[in-house]
Residue frames relative to the residue before (quaternion, step in Angstrom):
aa qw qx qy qz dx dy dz
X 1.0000 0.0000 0.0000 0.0000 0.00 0.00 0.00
X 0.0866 -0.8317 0.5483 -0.0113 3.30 -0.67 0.73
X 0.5298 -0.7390 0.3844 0.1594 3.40 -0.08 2.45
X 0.2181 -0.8393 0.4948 0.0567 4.07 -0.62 0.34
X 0.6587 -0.2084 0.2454 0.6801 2.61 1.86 -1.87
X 0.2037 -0.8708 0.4402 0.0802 3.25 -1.26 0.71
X 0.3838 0.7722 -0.3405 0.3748 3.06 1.98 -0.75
X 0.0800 -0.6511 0.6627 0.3613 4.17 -0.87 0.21
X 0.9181 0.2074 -0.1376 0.3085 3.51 -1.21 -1.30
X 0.7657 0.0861 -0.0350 0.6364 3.72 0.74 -1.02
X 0.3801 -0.7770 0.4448 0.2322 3.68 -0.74 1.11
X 0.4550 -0.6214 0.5303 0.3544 4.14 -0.96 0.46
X 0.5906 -0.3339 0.5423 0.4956 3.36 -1.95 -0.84
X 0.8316 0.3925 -0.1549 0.3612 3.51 1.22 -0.87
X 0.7211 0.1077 -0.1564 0.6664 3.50 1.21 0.02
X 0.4431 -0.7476 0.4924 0.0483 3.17 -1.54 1.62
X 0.5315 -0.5374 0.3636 0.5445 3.71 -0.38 0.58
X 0.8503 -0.3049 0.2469 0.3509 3.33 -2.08 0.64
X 0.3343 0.5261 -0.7198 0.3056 3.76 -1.58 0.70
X 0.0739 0.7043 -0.6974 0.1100 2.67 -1.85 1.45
X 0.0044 0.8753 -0.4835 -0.0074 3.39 -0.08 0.69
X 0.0892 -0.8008 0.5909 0.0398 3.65 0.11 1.56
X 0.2951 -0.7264 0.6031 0.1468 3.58 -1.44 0.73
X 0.3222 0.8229 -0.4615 0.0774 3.53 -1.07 0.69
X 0.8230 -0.3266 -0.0069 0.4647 2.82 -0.61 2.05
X 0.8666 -0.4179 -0.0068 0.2728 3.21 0.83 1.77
X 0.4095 0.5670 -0.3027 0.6475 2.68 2.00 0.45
X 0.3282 -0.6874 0.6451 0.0604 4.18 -1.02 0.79
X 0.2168 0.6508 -0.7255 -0.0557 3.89 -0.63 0.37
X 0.0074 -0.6854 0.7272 -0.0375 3.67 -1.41 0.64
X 0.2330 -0.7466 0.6054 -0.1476 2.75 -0.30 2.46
X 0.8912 -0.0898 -0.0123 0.4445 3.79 -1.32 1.17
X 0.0303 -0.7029 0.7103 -0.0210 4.08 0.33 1.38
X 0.0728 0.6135 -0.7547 -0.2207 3.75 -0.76 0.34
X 0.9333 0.0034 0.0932 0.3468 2.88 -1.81 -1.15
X 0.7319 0.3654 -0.0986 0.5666 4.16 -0.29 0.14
X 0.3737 0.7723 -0.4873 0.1622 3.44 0.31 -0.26
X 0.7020 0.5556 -0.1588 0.4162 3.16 0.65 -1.56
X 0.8489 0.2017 -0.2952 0.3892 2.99 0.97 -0.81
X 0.4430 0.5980 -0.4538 0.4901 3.73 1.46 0.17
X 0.4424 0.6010 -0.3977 0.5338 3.75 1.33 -0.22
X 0.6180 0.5908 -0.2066 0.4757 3.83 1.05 -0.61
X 0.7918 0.3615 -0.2078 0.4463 3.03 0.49 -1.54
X 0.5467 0.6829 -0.2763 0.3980 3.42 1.56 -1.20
X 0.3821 -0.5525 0.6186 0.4075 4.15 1.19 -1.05
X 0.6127 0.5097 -0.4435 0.4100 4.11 0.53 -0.18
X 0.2349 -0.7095 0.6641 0.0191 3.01 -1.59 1.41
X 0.6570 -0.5970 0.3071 0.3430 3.40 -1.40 0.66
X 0.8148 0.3129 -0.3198 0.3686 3.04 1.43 -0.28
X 0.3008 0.5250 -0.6602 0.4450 3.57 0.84 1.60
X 0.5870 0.6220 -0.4323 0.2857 4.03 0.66 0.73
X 0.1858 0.8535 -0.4865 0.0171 3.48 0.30 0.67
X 0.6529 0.1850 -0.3741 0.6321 3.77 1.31 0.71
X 0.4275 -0.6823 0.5930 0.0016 2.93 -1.98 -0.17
X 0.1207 0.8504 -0.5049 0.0862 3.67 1.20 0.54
X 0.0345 0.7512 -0.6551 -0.0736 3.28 -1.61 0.82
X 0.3063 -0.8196 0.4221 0.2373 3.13 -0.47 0.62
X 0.5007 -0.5908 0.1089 0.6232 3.43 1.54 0.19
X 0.9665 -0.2388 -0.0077 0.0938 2.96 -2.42 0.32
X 0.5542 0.6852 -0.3788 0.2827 2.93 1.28 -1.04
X 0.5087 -0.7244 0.3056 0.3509 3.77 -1.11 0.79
X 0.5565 0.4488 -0.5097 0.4787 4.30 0.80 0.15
X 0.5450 0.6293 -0.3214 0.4513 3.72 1.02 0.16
X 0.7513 0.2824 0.0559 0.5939 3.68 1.06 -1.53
X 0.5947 0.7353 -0.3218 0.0452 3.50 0.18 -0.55
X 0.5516 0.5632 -0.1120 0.6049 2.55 2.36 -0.83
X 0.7067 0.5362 -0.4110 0.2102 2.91 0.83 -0.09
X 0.5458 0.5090 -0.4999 0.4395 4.02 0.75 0.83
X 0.2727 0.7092 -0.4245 0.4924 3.58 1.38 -0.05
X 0.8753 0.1615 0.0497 0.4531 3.17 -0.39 -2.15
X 0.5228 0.3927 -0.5574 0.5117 3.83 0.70 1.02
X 0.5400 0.4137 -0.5019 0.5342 3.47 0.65 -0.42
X 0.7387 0.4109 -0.4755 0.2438 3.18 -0.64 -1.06
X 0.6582 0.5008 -0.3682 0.4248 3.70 1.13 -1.22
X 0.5274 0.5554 -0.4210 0.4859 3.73 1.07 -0.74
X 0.6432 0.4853 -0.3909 0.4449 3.90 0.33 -1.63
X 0.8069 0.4248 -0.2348 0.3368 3.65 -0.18 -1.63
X 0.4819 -0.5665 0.5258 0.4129 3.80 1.27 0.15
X 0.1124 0.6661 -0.7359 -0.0464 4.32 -0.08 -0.05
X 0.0032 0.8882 -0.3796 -0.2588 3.54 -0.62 0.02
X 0.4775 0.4035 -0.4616 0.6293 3.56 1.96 1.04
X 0.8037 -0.4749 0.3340 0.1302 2.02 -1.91 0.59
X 0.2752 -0.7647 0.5782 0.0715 4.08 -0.55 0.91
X 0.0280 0.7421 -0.6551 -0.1391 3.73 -0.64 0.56
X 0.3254 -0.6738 0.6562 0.0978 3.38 -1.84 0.50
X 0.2451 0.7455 -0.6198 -0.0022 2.81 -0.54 0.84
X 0.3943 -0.6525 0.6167 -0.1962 3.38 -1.73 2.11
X 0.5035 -0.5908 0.5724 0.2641 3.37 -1.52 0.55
X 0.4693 -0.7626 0.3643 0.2558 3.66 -0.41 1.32
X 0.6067 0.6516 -0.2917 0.3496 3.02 1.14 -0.49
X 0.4610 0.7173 -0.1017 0.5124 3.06 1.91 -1.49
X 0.5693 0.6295 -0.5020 0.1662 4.02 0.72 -0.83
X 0.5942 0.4754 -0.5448 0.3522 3.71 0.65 -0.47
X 0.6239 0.4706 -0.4527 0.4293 3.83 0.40 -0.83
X 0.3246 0.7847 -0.3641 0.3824 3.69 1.06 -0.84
X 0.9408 0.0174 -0.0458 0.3355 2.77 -0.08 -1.63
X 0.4262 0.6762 -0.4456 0.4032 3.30 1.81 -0.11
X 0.7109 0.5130 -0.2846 0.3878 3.81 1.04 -0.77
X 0.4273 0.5456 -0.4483 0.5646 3.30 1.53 -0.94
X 0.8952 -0.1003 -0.0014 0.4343 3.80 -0.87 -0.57
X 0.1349 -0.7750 0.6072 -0.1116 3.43 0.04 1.98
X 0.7364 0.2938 -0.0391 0.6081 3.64 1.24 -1.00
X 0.4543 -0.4877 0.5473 0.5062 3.35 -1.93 0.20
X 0.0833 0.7233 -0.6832 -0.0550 3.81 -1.43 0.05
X 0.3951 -0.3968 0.5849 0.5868 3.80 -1.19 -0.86
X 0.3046 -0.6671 0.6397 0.2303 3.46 -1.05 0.54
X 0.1760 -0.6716 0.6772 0.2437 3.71 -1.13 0.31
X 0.4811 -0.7610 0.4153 0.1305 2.74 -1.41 0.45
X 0.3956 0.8574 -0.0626 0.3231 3.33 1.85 0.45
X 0.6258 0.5248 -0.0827 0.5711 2.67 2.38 -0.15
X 0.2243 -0.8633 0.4432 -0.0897 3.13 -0.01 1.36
X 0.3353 -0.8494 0.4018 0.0682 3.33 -0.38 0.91
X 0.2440 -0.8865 0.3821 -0.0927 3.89 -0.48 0.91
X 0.2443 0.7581 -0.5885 0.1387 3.15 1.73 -0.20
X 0.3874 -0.6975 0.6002 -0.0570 2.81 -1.72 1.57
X 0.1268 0.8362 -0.5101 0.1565 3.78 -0.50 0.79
X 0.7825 0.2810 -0.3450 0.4356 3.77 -1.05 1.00
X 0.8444 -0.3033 0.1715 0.4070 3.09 -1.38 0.13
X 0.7732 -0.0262 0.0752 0.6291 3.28 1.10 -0.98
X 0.0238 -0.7818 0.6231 0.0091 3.63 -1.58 0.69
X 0.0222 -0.7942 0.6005 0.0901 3.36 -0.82 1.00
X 0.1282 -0.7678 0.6163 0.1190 3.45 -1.93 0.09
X 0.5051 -0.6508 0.4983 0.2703 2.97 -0.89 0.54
X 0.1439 0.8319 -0.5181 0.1370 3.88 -0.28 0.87
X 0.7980 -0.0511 0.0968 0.5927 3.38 -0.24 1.17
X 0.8267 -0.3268 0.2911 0.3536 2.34 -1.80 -1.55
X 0.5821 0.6446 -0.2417 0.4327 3.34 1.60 0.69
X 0.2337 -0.5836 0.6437 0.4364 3.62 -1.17 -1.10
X 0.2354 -0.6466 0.7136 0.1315 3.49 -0.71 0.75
X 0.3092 0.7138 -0.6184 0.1120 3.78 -1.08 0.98
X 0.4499 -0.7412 0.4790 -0.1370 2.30 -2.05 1.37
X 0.0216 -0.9223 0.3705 -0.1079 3.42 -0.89 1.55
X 0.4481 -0.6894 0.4224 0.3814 3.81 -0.27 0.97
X 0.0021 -0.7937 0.6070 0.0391 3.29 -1.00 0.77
X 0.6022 -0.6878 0.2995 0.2731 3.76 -0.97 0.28
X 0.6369 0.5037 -0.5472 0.2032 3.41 -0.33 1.57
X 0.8881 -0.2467 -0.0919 0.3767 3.26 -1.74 0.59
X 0.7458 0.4491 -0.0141 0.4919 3.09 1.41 -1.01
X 0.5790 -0.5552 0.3841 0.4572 3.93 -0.38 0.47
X 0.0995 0.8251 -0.5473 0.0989 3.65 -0.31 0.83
X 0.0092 -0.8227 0.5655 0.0580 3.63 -1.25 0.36
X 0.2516 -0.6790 0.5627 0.3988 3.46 -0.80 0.75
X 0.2469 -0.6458 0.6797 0.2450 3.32 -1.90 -0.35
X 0.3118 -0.7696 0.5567 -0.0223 3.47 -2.04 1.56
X 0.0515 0.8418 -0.5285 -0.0971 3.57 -0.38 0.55
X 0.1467 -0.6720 0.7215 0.0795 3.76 -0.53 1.36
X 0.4849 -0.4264 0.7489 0.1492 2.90 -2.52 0.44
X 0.2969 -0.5904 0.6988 0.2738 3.83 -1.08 -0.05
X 0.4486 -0.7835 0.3693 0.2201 3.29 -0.82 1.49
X 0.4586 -0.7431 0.4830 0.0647 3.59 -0.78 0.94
X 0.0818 -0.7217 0.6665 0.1682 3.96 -0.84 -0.47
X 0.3649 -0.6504 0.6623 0.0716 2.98 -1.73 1.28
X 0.3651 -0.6405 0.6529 0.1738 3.38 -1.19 0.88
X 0.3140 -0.7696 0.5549 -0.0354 2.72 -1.60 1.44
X 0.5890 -0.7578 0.2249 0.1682 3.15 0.10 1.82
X 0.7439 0.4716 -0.2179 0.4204 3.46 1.39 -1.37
X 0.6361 0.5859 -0.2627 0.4279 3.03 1.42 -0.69
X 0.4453 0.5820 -0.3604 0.5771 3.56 1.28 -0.83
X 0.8497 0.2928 -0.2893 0.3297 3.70 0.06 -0.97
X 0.6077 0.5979 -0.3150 0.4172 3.15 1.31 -0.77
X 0.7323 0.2457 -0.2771 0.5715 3.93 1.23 -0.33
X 0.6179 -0.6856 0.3165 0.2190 3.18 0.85 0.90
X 0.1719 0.6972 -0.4527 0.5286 3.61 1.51 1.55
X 0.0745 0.9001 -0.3384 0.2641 2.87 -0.37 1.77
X 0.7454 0.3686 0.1921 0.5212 3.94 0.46 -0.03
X 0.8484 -0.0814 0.2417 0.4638 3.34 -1.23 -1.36
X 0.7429 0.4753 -0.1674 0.4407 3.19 1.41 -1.42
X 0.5202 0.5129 -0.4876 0.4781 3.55 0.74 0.28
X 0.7760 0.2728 -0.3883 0.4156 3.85 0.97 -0.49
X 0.5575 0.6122 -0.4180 0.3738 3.36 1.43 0.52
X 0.5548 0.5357 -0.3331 0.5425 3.47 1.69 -0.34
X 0.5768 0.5193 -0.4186 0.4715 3.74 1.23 -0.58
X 0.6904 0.5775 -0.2397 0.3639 3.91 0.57 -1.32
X 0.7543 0.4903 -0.0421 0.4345 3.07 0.86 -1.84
X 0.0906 -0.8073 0.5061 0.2899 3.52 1.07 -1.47
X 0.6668 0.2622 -0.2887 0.6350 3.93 1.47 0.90
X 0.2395 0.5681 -0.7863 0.0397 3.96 -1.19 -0.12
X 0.6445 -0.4224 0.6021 0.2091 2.60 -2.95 0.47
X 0.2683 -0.7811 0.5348 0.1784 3.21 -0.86 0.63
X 0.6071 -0.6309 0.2229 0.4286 3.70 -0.54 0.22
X 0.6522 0.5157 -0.3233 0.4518 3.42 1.50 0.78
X 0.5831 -0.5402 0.2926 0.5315 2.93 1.89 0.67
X 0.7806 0.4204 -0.3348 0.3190 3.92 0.72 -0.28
X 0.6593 -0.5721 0.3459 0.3442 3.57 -1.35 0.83
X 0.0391 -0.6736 0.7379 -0.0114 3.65 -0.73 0.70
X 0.4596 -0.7035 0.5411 -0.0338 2.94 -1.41 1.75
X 0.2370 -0.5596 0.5759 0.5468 4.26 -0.39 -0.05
X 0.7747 0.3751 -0.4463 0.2449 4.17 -0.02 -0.49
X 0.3825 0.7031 -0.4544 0.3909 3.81 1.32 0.60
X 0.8114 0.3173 0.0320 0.4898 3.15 1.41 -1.53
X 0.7915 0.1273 -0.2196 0.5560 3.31 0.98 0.34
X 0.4959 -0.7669 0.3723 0.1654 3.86 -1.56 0.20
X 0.2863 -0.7027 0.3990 0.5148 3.77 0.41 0.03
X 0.3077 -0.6360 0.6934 -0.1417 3.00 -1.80 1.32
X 0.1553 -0.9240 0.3447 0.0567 3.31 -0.15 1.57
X 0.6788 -0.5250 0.3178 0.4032 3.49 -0.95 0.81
X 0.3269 -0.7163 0.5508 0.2768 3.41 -1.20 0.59
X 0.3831 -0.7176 0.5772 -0.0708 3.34 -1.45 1.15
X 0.1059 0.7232 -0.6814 0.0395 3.63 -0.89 1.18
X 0.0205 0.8395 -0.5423 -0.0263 3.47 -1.36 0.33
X 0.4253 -0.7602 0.4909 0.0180 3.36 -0.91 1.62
X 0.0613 0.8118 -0.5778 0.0582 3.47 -0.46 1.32
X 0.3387 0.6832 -0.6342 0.1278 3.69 -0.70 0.23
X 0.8501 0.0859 -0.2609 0.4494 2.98 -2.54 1.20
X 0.6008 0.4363 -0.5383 0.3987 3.49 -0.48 1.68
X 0.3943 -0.6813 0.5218 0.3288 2.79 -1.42 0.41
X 0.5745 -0.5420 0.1993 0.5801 3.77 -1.06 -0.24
X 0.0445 0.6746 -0.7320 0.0842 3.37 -1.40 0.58
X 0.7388 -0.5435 0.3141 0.2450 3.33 -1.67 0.76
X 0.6467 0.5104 -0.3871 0.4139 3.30 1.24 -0.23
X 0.4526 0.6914 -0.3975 0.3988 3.41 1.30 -0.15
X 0.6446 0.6302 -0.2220 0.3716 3.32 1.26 -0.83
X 0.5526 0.7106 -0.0818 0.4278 2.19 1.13 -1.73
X 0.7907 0.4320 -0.1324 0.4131 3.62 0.01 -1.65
X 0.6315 0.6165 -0.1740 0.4368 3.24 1.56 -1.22
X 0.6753 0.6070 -0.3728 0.1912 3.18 0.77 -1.78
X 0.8781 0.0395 -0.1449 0.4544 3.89 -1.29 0.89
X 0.1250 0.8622 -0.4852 0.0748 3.71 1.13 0.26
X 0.2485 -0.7164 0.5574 0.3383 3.58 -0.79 -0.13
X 0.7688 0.2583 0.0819 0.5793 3.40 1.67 -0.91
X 0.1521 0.7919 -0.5752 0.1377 3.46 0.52 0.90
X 0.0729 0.7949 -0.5860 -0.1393 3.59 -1.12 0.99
X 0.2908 -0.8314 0.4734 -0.0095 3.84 -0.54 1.08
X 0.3323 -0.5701 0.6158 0.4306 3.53 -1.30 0.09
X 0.1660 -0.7507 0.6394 -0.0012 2.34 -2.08 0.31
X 0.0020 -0.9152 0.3995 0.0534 3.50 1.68 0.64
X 0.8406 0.0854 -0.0126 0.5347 3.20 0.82 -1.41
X 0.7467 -0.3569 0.5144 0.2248 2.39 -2.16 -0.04
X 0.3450 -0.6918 0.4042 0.4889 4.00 -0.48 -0.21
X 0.5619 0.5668 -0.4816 0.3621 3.46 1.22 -0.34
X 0.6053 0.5316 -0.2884 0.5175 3.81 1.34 0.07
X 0.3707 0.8260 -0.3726 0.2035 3.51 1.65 0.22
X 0.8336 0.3505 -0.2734 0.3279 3.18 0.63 0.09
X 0.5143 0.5631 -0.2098 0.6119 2.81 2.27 0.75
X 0.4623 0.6016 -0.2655 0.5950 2.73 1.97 0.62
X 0.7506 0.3571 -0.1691 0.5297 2.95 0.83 -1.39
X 0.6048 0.4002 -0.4159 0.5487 4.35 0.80 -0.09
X 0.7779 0.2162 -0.4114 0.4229 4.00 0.43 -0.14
X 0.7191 -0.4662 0.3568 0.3719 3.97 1.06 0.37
X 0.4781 0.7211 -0.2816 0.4150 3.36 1.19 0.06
X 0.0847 -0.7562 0.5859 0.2788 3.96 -0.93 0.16
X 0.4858 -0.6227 0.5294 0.3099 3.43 -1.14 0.04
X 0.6881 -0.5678 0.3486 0.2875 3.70 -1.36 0.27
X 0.4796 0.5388 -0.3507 0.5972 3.14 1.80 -0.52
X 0.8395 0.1382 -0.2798 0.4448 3.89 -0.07 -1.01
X 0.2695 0.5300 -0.6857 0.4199 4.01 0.80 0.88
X 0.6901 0.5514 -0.3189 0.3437 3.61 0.25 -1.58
X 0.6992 0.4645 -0.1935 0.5079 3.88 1.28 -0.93
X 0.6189 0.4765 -0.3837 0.4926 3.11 0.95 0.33
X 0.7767 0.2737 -0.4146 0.3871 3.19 0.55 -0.92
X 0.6280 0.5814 -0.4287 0.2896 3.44 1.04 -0.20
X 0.6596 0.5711 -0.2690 0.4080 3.39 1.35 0.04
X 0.5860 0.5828 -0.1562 0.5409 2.85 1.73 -0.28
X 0.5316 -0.7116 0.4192 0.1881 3.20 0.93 -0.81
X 0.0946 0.9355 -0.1853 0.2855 2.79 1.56 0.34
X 0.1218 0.8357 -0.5276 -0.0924 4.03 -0.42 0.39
X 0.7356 -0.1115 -0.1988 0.6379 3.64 0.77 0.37
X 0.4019 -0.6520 0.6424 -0.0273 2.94 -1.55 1.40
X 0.0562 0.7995 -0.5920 -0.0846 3.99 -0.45 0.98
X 0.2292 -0.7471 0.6187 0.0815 3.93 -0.47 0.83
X 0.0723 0.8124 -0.5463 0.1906 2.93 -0.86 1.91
X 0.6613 0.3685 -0.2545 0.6018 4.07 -0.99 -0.44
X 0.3545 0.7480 -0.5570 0.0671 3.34 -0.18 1.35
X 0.5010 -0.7343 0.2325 0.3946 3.76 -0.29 0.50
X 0.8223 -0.5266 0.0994 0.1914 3.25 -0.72 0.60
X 0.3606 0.7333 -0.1025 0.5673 2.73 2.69 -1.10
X 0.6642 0.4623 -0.2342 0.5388 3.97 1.36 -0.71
X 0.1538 -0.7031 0.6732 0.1697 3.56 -1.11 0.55
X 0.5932 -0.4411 0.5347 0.4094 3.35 -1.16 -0.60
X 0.5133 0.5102 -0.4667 0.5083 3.86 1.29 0.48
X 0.6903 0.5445 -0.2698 0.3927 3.49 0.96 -0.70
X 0.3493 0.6799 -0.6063 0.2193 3.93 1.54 -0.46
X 0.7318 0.4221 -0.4994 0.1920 3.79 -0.02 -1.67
X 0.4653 0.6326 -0.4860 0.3835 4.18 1.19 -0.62
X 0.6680 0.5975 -0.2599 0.3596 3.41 0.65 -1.02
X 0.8228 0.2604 -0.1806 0.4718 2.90 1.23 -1.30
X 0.4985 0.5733 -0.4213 0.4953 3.63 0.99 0.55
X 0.6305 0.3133 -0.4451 0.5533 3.64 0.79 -0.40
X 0.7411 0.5465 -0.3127 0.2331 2.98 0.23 -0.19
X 0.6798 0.4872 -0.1686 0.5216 3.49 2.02 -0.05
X 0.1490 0.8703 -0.2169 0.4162 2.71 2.27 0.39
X 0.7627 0.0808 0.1194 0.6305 3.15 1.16 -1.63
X 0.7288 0.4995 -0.1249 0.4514 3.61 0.97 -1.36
X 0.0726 -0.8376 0.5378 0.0632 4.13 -0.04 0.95
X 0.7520 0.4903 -0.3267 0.2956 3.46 1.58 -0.29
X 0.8043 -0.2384 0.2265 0.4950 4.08 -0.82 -0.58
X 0.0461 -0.7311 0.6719 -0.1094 2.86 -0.86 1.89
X 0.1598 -0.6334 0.7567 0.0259 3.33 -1.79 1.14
X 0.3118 -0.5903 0.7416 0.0665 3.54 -1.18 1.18
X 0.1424 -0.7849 0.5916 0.1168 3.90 -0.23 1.06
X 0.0427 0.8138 -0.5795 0.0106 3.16 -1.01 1.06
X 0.6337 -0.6672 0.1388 0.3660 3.86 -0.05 0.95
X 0.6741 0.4095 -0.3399 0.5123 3.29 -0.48 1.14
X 0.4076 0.7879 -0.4049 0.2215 3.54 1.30 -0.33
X 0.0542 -0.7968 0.5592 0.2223 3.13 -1.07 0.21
X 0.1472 -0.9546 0.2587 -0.0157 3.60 0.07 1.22
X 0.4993 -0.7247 0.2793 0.3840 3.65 0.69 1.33
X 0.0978 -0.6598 0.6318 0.3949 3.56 -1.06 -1.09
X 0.5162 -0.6898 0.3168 0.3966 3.58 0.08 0.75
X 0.3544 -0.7227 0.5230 0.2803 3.57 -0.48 0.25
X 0.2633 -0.7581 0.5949 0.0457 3.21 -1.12 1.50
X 0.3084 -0.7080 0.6255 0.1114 3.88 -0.55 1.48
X 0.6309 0.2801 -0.1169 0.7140 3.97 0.64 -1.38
């Protein structure tokens, strides 16, 4: 993942409104461009054409702002695939006021997704890109990205029926070969399932089952974090979570790296260790205090 912005409502000298641009296996999501994007897209080394979604999480403007910037640019730079968007249906006038905020050549590569009900999926690449209502003032959704689970080959077995070579990528392709005793070797004799990694993008809610939900066994979960908890109930009237119940999620969820983001403005970069303490309160695993420009693994899943 590669951090754009972190700033939520009013941006710093040190962190730029919201952008996240996660890479995978040739596929581009860029989750909430507000204001600046385009050009933290610069500083970052990212081109318009490593974009091949669009995620909004909804309307609000440190969320959207960027987003005529970074259609022009895909329009300027010629992108020539296709780019989906996917937006809170409800949201479509702002939709479309942002789609064409300016005069430009328009391209025609952008494809629209307005997202709506309880749940939405897509088909993206190598993933499912899905979509959930979450709880603030304003129509809002988080967003899920699953792997289709896979299976790792198990080395002793391979040797122990005498699977060798060529034949190990024929037993992968095929899902049978001859072994050198004349018998059938299956790919599920020799190997185990090995689940898909999994990243999810929350921001601007309060808690609510879908948080869970979106979260639940993540490998990569990135989240707001606006406040503090001594700011907890000013969290919870503008839709917001706090660093203390970011930390309760991922530990409830299951979680293996946790990235704390969308912080308010009231925070410097003296305040991270607060962040991290509420946040070990509850949470015992990898934490990443996002700070623009990051570049932020997904952990690699062996099992």
């Amino acid at each position: 993942m590669v951090v754009l912005g972190t700033a939520s409502a009013v941006p710093t000298r040190h962190r730029n409104h919201n952008g996240y641009l996660l890479r995978w296996d040739g596929q581009g999501f860029l989750f909430d461009p507000g204001e600046g994007t385009q050009r933290q897209m610069l500083y970052a080394r990212v081109s318009a054409h490593d974009l091949t979604w669009i995620c909004v999480t909804h309307f609000h403007g440190d969320h959207c702002l960027g987003l005529p910037g970074v259609i022009q640019r895909i329009s300027r730079d010629g992108v020539p695939h296709d780019i989906q968007a996917a937006y809170p249906a409800g949201g479509e006038l702002y939709w479309r006021r942002l789609r064409n905020a300016a005069i430009f050549s328009d391209s025609k590569t952008i494809i629209p997704r307005p997202v709506f009900g309880e749940v939405a999926r897509f088909p993206a690449g190598p993933v499912t890109l899905t979509a959930r209502p979450l709880s603030h003032p304003v129509e809002a959704y988080g967003y899920r990205l699953d792997e289709p689970e896979g299976r790792r080959m198990l080395p002793e077995e391979l040797e122990r029926r005498g699977i060798t070579g060529a034949r190990i990528g024929e037993l992968q392709h095929t899902g049978s070969v001859l072994a050198p005793d004349g018998s059938t070797v299956t790919v599920e004799s020799c190997s185990e399932p090995r689940p898909g990694q999994s990243a999810a993008f929350i921001m601007d809610t309060r808690l609510c089952d879908n948080v869970f939900t979106l979260a639940d066994g993540v490998d990569l979960l990135i989240i707001e974090s606006t406040f503090l908890n001594t700011e907890a109930a000013l969290a919870k009237e503008y839709g917001h979570l706090t660093a203390l119940q970011a930390g309760q999620v991922a530990a409830e969820a299951g979680v293996r790296r946790l990235v704390l983001a969308h912080f308010s403005e009231r925070y410097s970069y003296d305040d991270e260790p607060r962040f991290l303490d509420e946040v070990s309160q509850s949470y015992a695993g990898d934490v990443v205090i996002a700070r623009d420009l990051n570049r932020i693994p997904v952990p690699r899943r062996d099992r």
